[in-house]
BALOBA-1460 file (C-alpha; in Angstrom, 3 decimals):
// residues 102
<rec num="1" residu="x" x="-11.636" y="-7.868" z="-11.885"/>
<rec num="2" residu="x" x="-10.459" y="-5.146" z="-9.975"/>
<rec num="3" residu="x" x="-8.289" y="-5.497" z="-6.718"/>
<rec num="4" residu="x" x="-10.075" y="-5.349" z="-3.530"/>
<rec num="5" residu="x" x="-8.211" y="-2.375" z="-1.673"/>
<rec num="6" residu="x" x="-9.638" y="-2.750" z="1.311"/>
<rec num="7" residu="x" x="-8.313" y="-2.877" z="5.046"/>
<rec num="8" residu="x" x="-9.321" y="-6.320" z="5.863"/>
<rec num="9" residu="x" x="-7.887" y="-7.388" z="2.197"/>
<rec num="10" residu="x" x="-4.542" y="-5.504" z="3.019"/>
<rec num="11" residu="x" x="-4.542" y="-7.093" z="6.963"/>
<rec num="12" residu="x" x="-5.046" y="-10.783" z="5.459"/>
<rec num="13" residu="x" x="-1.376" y="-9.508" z="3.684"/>
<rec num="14" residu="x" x="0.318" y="-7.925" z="6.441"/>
<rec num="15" residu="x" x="3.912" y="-8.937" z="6.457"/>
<rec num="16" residu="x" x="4.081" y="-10.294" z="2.951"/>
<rec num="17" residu="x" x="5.864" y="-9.279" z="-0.423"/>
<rec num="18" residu="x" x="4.758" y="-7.137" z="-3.196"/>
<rec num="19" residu="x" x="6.339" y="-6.190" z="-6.182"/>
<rec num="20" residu="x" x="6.347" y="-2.488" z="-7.066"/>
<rec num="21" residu="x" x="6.842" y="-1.469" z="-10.867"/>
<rec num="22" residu="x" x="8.976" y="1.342" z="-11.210"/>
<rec num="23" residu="x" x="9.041" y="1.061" z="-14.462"/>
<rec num="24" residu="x" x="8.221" y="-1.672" z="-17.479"/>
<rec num="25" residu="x" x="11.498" y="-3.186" z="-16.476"/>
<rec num="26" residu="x" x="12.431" y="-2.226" z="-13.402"/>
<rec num="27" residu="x" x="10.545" y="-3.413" z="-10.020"/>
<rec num="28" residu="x" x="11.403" y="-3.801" z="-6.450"/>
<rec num="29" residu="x" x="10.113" y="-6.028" z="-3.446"/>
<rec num="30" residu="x" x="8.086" y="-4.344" z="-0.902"/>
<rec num="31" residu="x" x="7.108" y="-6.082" z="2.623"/>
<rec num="32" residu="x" x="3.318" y="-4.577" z="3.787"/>
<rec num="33" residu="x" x="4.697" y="-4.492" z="7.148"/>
<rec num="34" residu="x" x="1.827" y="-1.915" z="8.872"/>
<rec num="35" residu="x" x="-2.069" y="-1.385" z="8.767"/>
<rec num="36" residu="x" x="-3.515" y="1.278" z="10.311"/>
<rec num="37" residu="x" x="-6.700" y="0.811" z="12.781"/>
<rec num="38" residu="x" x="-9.908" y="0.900" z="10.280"/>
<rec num="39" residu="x" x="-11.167" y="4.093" z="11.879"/>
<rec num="40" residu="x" x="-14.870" y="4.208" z="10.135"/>
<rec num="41" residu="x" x="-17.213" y="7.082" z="10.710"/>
<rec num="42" residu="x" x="-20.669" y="7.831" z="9.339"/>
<rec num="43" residu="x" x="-19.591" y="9.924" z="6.415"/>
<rec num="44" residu="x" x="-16.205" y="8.135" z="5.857"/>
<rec num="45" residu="x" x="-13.462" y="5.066" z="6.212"/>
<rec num="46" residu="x" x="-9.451" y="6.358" z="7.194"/>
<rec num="47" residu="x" x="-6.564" y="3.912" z="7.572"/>
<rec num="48" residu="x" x="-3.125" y="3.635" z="6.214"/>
<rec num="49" residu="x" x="-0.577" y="0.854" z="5.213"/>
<rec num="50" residu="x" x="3.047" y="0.939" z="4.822"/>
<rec num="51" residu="x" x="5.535" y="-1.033" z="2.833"/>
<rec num="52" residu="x" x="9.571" y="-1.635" z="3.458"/>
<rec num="53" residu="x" x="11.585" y="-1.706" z="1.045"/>
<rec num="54" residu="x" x="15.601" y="-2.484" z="0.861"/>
<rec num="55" residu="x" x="17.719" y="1.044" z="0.829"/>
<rec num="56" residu="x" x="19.459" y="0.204" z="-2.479"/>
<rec num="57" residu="x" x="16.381" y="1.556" z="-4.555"/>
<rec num="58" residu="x" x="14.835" y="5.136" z="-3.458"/>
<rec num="59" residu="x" x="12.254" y="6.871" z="-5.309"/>
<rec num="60" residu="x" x="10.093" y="9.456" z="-4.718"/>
<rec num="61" residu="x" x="6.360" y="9.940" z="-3.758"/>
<rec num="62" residu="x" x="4.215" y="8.703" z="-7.057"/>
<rec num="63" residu="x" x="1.561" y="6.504" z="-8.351"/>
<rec num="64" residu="x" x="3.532" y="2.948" z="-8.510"/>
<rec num="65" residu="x" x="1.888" y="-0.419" z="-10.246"/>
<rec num="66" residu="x" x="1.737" y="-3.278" z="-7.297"/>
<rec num="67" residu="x" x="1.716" y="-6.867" z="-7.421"/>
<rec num="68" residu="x" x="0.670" y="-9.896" z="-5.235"/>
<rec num="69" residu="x" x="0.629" y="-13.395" z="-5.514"/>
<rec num="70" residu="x" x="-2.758" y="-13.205" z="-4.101"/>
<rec num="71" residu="x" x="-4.517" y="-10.461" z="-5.117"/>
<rec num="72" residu="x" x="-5.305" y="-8.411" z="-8.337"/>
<rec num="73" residu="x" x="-2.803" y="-5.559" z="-9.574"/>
<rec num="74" residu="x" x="-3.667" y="-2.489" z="-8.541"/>
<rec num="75" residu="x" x="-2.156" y="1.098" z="-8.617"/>
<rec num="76" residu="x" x="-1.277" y="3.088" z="-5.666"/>
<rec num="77" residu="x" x="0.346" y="6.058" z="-4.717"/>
<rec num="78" residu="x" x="2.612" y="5.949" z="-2.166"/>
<rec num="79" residu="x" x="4.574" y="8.404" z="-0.113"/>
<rec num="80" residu="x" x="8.324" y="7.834" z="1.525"/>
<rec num="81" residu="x" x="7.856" y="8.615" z="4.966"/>
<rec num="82" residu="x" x="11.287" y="7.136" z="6.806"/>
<rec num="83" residu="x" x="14.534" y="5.399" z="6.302"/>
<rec num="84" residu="x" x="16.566" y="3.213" z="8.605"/>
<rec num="85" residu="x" x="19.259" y="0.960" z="8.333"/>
<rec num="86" residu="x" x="16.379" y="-1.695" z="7.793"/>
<rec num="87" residu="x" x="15.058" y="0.159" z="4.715"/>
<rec num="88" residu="x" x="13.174" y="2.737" z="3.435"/>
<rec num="89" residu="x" x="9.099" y="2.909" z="4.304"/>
<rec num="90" residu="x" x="6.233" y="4.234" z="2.099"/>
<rec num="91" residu="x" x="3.183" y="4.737" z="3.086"/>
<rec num="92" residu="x" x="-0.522" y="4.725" z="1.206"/>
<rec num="93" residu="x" x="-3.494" y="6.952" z="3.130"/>
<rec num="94" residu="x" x="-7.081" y="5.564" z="2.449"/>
<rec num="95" residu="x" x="-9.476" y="8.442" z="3.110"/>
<rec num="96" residu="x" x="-12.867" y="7.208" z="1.649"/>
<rec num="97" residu="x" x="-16.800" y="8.679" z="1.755"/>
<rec num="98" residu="x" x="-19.589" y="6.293" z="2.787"/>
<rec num="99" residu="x" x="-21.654" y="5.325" z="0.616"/>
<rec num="100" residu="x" x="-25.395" y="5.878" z="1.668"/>
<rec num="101" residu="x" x="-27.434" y="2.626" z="1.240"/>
<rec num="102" residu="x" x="-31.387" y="3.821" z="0.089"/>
């Protein structure tokens, strides 16, 4: 079963940990600690989420495996976007067409 990548799946985790493989050894804790408004349109969907994670890890902009206690793993490709003494942020931009229902 696939995982649900959804804004209202990724609100119900707002503020909780993920694990990020950066490789088949190597992963790192994420916090989801932002999601976008759900800004839906009649052709399309648009909202973003971002993750924190510590400083001692950086790695560029890529297509990372995720995990969750509660939900499915599911690939993603995430972008660095800021760094502050409280960590480093990445973020994931959900841009989706509408499906038409007949």
């Amino acid at each position: 079963m696939a995982a649900d990548l959804t804004h209202e799946e990724f609100s119900r985790h707002l503020n909780t940990k993920f694990s990020i493989r950066l490789s088949e050894t190597q992963a790192i804790e994420a916090e989801l600690t932002q999601v976008s408004e759900h800004l839906i349109s009649p052709r399309q969907e648009r909202f973003s989420i971002v993750f924190r994670t510590s400083n001692e890890v950086f790695f560029g902009q890529g297509l990372h495996r995720f995990e969750h206690d509660k939900m499915e793993p599911f690939d993603l490709f995430i972008v660095p976007i800021e760094r502050d003494e409280e960590g480093t942020y990445y973020e994931a931009v959900f841009n989706r067409m509408i499906k038409k229902s007949n």
